[in-house]
C-alpha positions in Angstrom: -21.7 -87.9 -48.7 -18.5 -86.1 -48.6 -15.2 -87.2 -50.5 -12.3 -88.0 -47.9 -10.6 -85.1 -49.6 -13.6 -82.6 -49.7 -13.8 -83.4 -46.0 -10.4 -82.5 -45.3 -10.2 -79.1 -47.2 -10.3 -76.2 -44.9 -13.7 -75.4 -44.0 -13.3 -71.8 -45.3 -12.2 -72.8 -48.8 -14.7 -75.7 -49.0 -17.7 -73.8 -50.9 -14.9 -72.5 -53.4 -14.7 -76.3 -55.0 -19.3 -76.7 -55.3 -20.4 -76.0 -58.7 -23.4 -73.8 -57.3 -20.7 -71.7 -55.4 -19.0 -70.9 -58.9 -21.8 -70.7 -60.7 -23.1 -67.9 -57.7 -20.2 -66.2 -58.0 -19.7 -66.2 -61.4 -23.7 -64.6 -62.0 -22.7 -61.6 -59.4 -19.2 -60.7 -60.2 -20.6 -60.7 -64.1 -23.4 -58.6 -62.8 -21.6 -56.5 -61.1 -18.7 -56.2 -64.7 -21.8 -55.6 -66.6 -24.0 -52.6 -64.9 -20.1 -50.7 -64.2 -19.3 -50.5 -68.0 -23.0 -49.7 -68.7 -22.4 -47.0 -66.4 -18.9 -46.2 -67.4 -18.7 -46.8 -70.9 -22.0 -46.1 -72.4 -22.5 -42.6 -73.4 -26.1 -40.9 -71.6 -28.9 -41.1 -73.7 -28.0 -44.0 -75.0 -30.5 -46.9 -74.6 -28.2 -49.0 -72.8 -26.8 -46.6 -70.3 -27.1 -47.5 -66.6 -27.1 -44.1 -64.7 -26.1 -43.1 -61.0 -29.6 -43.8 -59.5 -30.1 -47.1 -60.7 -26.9 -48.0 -59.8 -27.2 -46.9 -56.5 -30.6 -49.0 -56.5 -28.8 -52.4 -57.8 -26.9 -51.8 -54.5 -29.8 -51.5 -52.4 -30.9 -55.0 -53.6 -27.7 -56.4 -53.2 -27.8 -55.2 -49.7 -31.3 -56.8 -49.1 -29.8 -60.3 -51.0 -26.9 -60.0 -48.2 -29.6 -59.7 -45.4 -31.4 -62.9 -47.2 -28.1 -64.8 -46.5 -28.1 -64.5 -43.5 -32.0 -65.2 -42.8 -31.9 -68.4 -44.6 -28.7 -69.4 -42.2 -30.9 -69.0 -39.0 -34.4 -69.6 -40.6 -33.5 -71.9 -42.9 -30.5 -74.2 -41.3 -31.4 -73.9 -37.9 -34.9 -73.4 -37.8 -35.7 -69.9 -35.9 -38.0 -67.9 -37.2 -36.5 -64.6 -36.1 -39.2 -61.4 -37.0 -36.3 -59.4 -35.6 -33.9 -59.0 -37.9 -35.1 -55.3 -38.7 -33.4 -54.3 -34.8 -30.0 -55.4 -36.1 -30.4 -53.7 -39.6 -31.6 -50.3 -37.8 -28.8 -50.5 -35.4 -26.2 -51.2 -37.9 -27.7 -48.6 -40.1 -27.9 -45.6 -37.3 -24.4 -46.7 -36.2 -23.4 -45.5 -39.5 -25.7 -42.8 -39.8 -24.5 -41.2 -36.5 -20.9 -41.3 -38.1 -22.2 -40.1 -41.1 -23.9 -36.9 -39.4 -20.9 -35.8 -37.2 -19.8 -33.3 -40.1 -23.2 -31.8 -40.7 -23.0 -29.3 -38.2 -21.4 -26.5 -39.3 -22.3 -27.3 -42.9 -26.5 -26.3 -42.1 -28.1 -23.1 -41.7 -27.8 -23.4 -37.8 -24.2 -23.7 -38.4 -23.2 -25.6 -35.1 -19.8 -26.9 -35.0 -20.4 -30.4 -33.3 -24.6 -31.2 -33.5 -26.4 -31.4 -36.6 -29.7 -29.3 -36.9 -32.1 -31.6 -36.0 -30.3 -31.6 -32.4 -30.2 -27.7 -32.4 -33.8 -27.6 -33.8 -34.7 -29.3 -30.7 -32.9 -27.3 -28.1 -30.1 -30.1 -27.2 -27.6 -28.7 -25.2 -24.9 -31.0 -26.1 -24.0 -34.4 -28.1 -26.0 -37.3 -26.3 -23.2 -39.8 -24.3 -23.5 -42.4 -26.9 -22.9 -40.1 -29.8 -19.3 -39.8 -28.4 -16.9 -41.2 -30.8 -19.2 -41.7 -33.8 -16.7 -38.6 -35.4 -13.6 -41.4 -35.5 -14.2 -44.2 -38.9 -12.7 -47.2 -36.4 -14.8 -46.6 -33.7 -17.9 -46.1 -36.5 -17.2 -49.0 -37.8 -16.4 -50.9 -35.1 -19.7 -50.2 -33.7 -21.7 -51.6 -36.6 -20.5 -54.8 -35.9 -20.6 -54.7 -31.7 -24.0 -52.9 -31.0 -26.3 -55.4 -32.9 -24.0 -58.0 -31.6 -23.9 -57.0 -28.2 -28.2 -57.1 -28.9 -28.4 -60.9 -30.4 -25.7 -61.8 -27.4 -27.7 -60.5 -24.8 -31.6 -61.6 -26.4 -30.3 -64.8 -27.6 -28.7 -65.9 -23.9 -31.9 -65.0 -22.6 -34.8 -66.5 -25.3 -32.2 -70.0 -25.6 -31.6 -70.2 -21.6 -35.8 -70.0 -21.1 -36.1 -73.0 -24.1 -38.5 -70.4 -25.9 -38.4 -71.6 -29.8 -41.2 -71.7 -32.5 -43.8 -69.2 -32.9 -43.1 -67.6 -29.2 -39.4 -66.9 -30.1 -40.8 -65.3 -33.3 -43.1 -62.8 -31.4 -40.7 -62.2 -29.0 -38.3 -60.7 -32.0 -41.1 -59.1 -33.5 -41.9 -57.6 -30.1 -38.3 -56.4 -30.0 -38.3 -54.8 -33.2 -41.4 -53.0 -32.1 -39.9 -52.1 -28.9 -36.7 -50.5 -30.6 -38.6 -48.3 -33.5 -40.8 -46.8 -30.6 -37.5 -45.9 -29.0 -36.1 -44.4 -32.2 -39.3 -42.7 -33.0 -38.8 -40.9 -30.0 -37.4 -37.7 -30.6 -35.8 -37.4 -26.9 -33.8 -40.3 -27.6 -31.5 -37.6 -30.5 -32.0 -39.8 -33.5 -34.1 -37.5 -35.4 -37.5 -39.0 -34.3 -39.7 -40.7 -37.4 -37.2 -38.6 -39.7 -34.6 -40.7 -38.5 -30.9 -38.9 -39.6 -30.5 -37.8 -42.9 -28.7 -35.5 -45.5 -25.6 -37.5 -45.4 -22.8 -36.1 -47.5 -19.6 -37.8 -46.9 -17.8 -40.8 -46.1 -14.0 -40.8 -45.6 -13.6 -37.6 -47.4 -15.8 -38.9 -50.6 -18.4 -37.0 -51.6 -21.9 -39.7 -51.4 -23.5 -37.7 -53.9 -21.3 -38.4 -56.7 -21.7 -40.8 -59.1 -18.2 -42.3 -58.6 -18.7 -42.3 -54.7 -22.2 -44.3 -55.6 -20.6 -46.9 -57.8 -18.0 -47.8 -55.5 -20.6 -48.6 -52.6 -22.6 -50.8 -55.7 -19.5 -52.4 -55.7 -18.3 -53.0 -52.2 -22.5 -54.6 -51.5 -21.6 -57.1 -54.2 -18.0 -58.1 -52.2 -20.2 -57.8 -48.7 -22.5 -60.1 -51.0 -20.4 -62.8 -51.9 -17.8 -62.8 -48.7 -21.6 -63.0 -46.9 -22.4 -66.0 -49.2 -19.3 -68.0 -48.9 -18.9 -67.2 -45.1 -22.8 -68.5 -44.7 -22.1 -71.8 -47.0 -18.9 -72.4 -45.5 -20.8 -73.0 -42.0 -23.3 -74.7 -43.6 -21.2 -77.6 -45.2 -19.1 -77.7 -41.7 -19.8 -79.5 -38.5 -21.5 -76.5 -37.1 -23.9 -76.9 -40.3 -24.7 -80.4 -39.5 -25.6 -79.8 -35.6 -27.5 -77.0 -37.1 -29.5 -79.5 -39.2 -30.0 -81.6 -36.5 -30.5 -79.1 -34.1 -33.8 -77.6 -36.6 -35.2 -81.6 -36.9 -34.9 -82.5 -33.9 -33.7 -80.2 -31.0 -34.6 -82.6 -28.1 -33.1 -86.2 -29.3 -29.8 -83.3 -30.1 -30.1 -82.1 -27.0 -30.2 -85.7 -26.1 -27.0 -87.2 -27.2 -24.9 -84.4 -25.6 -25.2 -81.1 -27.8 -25.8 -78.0 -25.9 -28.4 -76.8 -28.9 -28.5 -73.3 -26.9 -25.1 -72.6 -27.8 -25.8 -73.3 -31.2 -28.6 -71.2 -31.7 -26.8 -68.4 -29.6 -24.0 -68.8 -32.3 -25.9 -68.9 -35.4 -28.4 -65.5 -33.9 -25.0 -63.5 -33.3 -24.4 -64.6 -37.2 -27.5 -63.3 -38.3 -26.3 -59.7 -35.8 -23.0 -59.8 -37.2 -23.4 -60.9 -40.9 -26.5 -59.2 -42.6 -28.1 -57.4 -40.7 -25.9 -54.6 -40.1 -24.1 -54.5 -43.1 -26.5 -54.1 -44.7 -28.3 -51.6 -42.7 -24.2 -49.7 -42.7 -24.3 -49.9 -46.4 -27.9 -48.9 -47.0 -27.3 -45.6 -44.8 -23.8 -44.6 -46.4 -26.0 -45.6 -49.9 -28.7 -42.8 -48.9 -31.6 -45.6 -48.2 -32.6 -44.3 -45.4 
């Protein structure tokens, strides 16, 4: 049980006082110390030098360690087995990658000064509507965090609403995923088809092919690591946590006392669209894991 003066600590701050929070934290901000100076310090050639590509690789682990966080919150605390968490990495990652693309235009052998060659390969006309705004960061950005959200919001009203849990929820997500890669796939839908968008250069005016441009996205996964960690172990330890428990045990004698479990789920699935799933998918595409 919980101290009267753990229980009264901000629930934000609460994970900061566990010793597996520390100890966490303590392992990836150390990893993270370590592989920079192996990459900074250390001369090349020398056994113990960490070079740009394997930096850039520790990053796309870290990135699939932040996704895990956020799995385990839904799976793990509240019990949905969601097969669908690839939709909200893909549309987190082509959010970025449509920002990403904007510049390629001119810079290709077609040499078009607003669509990349892909689009021009393919006889497009003009920009699709809903590449309109992808050439402004904020609105980027933004979008990595409202598209998938907008997608667990709208899925999760509609799955909870109906009661559908266990293995049907779980082939419904699937299904989704499915559903969404067709539509990607398709080559009339301007996302570059089974290609998908690539020969990203830069972001914010930094050159993603330099190996100061890579560490700094190794780095930034490992914040979007731990801020994902402590956000994810803060709800855990809170109220919310402890419905979530329940709510994963037994959902009917919750529902029973008074809990509306649907808004629960709903809650925690919009987590899993907001927290790891587009990050990561945002920091795999501006990483060149496409």
């Amino acid at each position: 049980m919980m101290t009267q003066a753990t229980s009264s600590q901000f629930w934000l701050t609460r994970p900061f006082g566990e010793r597996a929070t520390q100890t966490f934290l303590g392992v990836l901000f150390a990893a993270l110390l370590l592989v920079t100076v192996l990459h900074l310090a250390v001369p090349q050639g020398h056994p113990l030098h960490v070079n740009a590509y394997t930096v850039n690789l520790f990053g796309k682990y870290l990135s699939y360690a932040l996704l895990a966080v956020a799995v385990d919150l839904v799976w793990g605390y509240l019990g949905i087995l969601s097969l669908g968490h690839g939709a909200f990495f893909a549309i987190g990652g082509y959010a970025m990658g449509m920002y990403l693309m904007r510049p390629l235009g001119h810079r290709g052998p077609y040499g078009h000064q607003l669509m990349p060659d892909f689009m021009v390969f393919l006889n497009w006309d003009s920009l699709p509507w809903y590449c309109h705004g992808f050439d402004m960061a904020w609105f980027a950005f933004a979008m990595v965090l409202l598209a998938p959200g907008m997608l667990a919001l709208v899925f999760g009203f509609l799955a909870f609403r109906s009661r559908v849990t266990g293995v049907y929820l779980s082939i419904i997500t699937q299904a989704l995923t499915f559903a969404l890669m067709l539509a990607f796939f398709r080559n009339e839908m301007g996302f570059g088809g089974n290609n998908g968008l690539t020969d990203f250069r830069e972001l914010l005016g930094f050159n993603l092919r330099s190996d100061a441009t890579r560490l700094g996205l190794f780095i930034a996964t490992g914040v979007a690591l731990a801020l994902g960690y402590i956000l994810c172990r803060a709800i855990v330890t809170s109220k919310l946590g402890r419905v979530c428990v329940a709510t994963r045990d037994a959902e009917a004698r919750t529902r029973f006392i008074g809990y509306r479990v649907e808004r629960f789920q709903l809650l925690c699935l919009r987590g899993l669209g907001h927290a790891g799933g587009p990050f990561r998918g945002a920091l795999c595409a501006a990483s060149g894991h496409y």
